[in-house]
Residue, then its C-alpha position, 0 to 999 in steps of 0.5 A: x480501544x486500541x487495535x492492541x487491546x483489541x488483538x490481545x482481548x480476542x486471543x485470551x478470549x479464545x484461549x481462556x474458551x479453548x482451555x477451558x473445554x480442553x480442562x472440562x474434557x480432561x476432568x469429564x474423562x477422569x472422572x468418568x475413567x475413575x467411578x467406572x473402576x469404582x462401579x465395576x469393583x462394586x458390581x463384582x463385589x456384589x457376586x462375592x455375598x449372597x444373602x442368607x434366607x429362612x424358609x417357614x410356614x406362617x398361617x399356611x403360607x411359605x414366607x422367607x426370612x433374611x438371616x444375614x450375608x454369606x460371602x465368598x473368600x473373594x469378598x473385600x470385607x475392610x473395604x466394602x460396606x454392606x447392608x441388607x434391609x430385611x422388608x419382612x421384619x424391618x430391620x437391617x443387616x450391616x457388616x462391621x466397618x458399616x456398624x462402626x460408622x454408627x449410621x446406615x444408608x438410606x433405604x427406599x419404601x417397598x413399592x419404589x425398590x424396583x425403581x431405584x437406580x443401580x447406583x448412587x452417591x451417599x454421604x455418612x458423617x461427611x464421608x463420600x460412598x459409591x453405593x451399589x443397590x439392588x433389591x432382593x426379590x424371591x417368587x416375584x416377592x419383595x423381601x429385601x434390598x441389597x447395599x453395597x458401598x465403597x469409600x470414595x474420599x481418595x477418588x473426590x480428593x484427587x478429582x478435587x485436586x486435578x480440578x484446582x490444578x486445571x484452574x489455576x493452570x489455566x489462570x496462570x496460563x491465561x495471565x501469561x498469555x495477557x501479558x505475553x500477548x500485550x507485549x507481542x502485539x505492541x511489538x507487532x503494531x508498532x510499525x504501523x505506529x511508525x507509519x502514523x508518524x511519518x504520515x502525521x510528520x507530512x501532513x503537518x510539514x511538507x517533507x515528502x522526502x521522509x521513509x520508514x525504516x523497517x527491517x522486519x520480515x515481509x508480512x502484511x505489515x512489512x508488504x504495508x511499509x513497502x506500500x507506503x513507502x513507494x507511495x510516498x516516492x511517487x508523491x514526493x515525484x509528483x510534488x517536484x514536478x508540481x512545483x517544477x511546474x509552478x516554478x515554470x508557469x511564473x517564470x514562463x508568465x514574468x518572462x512573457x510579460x517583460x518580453x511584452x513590456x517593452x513592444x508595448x511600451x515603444x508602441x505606446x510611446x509612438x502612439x502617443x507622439x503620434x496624437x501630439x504631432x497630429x491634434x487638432x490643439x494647436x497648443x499640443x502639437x509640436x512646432x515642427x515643419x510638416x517635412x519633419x513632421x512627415x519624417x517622425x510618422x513613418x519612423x513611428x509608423x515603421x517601429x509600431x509595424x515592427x513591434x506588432x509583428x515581434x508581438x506576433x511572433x511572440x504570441x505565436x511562439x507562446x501557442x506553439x508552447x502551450x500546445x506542447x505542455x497540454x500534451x497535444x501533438x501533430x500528425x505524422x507520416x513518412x517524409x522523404x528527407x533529402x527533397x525536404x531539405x533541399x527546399x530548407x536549403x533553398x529559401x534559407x537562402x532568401x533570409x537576411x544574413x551576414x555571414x557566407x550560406x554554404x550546403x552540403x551534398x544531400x544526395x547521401x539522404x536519398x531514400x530516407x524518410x522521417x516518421x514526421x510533419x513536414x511543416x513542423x520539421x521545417x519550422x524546426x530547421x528553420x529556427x536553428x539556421x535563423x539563429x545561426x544567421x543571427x549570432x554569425x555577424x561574419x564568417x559562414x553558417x553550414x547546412x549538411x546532413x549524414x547517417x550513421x547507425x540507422x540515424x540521420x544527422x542534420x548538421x547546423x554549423x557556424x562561426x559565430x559568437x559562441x557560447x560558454x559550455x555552463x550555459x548549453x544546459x540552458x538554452x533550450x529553456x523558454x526565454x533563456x538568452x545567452x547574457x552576451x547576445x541581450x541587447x546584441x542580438x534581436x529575439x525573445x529566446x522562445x525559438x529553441x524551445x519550440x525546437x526542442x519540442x518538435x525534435x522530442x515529438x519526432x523521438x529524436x535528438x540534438x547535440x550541441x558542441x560550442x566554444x565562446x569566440x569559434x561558433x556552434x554545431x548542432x547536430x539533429x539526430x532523427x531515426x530513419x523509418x526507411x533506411x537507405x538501399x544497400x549499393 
């Protein structure tokens, strides 16, 4: 059964119980209010009569004889039915509109008068009476048995009508209420049937982008559609950066794999000159003088020292990038920036390069410190000056550094190739290579990345301005734990 059936079941139960305690207390209270008014005009009425009894001496004894009913001018003599049953001579004495009837009430034995009830229900012909009976007693002698008796076909009728009105409104009221209810209820429930749907509609397809549209007034169910569509806004959230990821591991695998293909293929290759040159099978060995044989080993020597070190590089680039992604970080402590740089500036000197190294005064960092790590902060310069170097064949690469609001700027500038500004989105993603520089310029495109993480690890920031032909700047933007003194 569904829950609409259920709510509707429950309701009309409890409403089908409460109106019928609500119409059994109306009925007990009119009936109750009606034959009390009944019971009262009998008792009152029974003041009104009195019998008539005769005295007389029978065998020396004093006896009473009952010789009829006297009554007041206050008696209701059409509408009160009266019999008195004379014990002594087993008769009975009936007032008119009784005679009419052509029956009697039935009359109780002499020894259980004393224990009949005060009143009590008869029927004569088929018609209803309230009877008021008490027995007549002289000298703690029984001698007769007072009847008093009203109609009660008006008081049944409207008792029986007042019944069947409770009933049948109370069908009416119940079937309404079915009917009303059922309506209600599918209109009530059928939010949650909305919530079905897109809950069945995602699991057989993987559209996480699906809302529910609900303009109801925030109830429990509204509170429930709300829930729910935020849920389905976090896993929708959650199920782009899987796939992100996903998308991310293959490219970060297939890129990997190409960037050590071809080291391995030039190693491979050199090995493999290298066993020919070099085999003890006459028939295998080149037919080369031992000058020039000498010559193409250390050249194969000299490529497979170079590929095994840009292996390395790459092996090592590769672990800086999977620590990253498993969330773990390094050590941080305050680090004077101006001798850190300075000593950047220094060995930057000693790197292969073509173009003119020109540093600015450092003296303005005096003071500051950097929540960071020093290695790790001089690997990141170091990536952005090597990469300067590279893409500068000619011209100067400028090393500086400025404050501006609580922040330091760590300029890297040069003239070199440049870039096209729609590639700057892309070149701190793994192995992205401008498509200029491919084949150009020697490096596998994991450096910026690795940048890019340790800036993000010391909360700060880089910008990039760049034109194809005219060079870039970057600009590291790092907060200052502890700001230079006021002059």
């Amino acid at each position: 059964m569904s829950i609409r059936l259920r709510l509707t079941a429950w309701y009309t139960c409890i409403l089908a119980v409460t109106l019928i305690l609500f119409g059994s207390a109306v009925y007990g209270v009119v009936h109750f209010y009606t034959f009390s008014k009944v019971k009262s005009n009998l008792e009152e009425q029974s003041k009104q009569i009195q019998p008539n009894l005769v005295l007389y001496i029978s065998q020396g004894e004093l006896k009473f004889d009952i010789g009829g009913l006297s009554a007041t001018s206050g008696f209701q003599s059409s509408q009160i039915f009266g019999q008195l049953h004379d014990y002594n001579n087993n008769r009975d004495l009936i007032t008119e509109n009784l005679g009419r009837m052509k029956k009697t009430f039935p009359v109780p034995s002499a020894k259980n008068a004393f224990n009949v009830d005060t009143f009590e229900t008869f029927r004569l012909n088929g018609n209803p009476f309230m009877v008021y009976q008490k027995p007549v007693v002289v000298q703690n002698q029984l001698i007769g048995f007072l009847q008093l008796a009203v109609w009660t076909g008006h008081e049944e009728e409207l008792l029986s009508l007042l019944r069947s009105i409770l009933i049948i409104s109370a069908t009416i009221m119940v079937l309404m209420a079915t009917t009303f209810g059922l309506f209600l209820a599918r209109k009530s429930i059928a939010p949650i049937g909305k919530v079905i749907e897109a809950a069945d509609q995602i699991q057989k397809g993987s559209d996480l982008s699906v809302r529910i549209a609900y303009d109801g007034p925030q109830d429990e169910i509204g509170q429930l559609i709300n829930t729910v569509n935020n849920m389905l806004g976090r896993m929708e959230g959650f199920y782009k950066n899987l796939e992100e990821s996903y998308a991310a591991q293959r490219r970060f695998v297939s890129d990997a794999s190409h960037e050590l293909r071809t080291p391995l293929t030039t190693i491979r290759g050199n090995v493999d000159l290298l066993q020919k040159m070099w085999s003890k099978d006459d028939s295998e060995r080149p037919n080369l003088d031992e000058e020039t044989m000498h010559q193409m080993t250390l050249e194969a020597v000299s490529d497979i020292a170079d590929e095994s070190k840009r292996m390395s590089r790459l092996v090592s680039d590769m672990l800086s990038l999977a620590r990253a992604d498993t969330g773990r970080t390094f050590e941080k402590q305050p680090v004077p920036l101006e001798i850190l740089v300075e000593e950047v500036a220094r060995r930057a000197k000693m790197l292969p390069r073509t173009a003119e190294w020109i540093t600015g005064d450092f003296s303005v960092l005096n003071g500051v410190y950097i929540n960071g790590n020093k290695d790790y902060m001089q690997q990141m310069l170091f990536i952005f000056i090597e990469n300067a170097f590279k893409y500068t064949p000619e011209g100067q690469v400028v090393f500086d550094a400025f404050i501006y609001k609580n922040q330091v700027g760590i300029r890297i500038s040069d003239t070199g190739i440049g870039m096209d500004k729609e590639e700057v989105p892309h070149i701190f993603d793994r192995f992205y290579r401008a498509d200029q520089s491919r084949g150009v310029t020697e490096g596998i495109g994991l450096g910026l990345s690795i940048a890019k993480w340790i800036i993000d690890e010391l909360e700060g920031s880089v910008e990039v301005v760049t034109r194809l032909g005219e060079g870039t700047t970057f600009i590291i933007w790092l907060p200052i734990v502890f700001p230079t003194p006021l002059e």
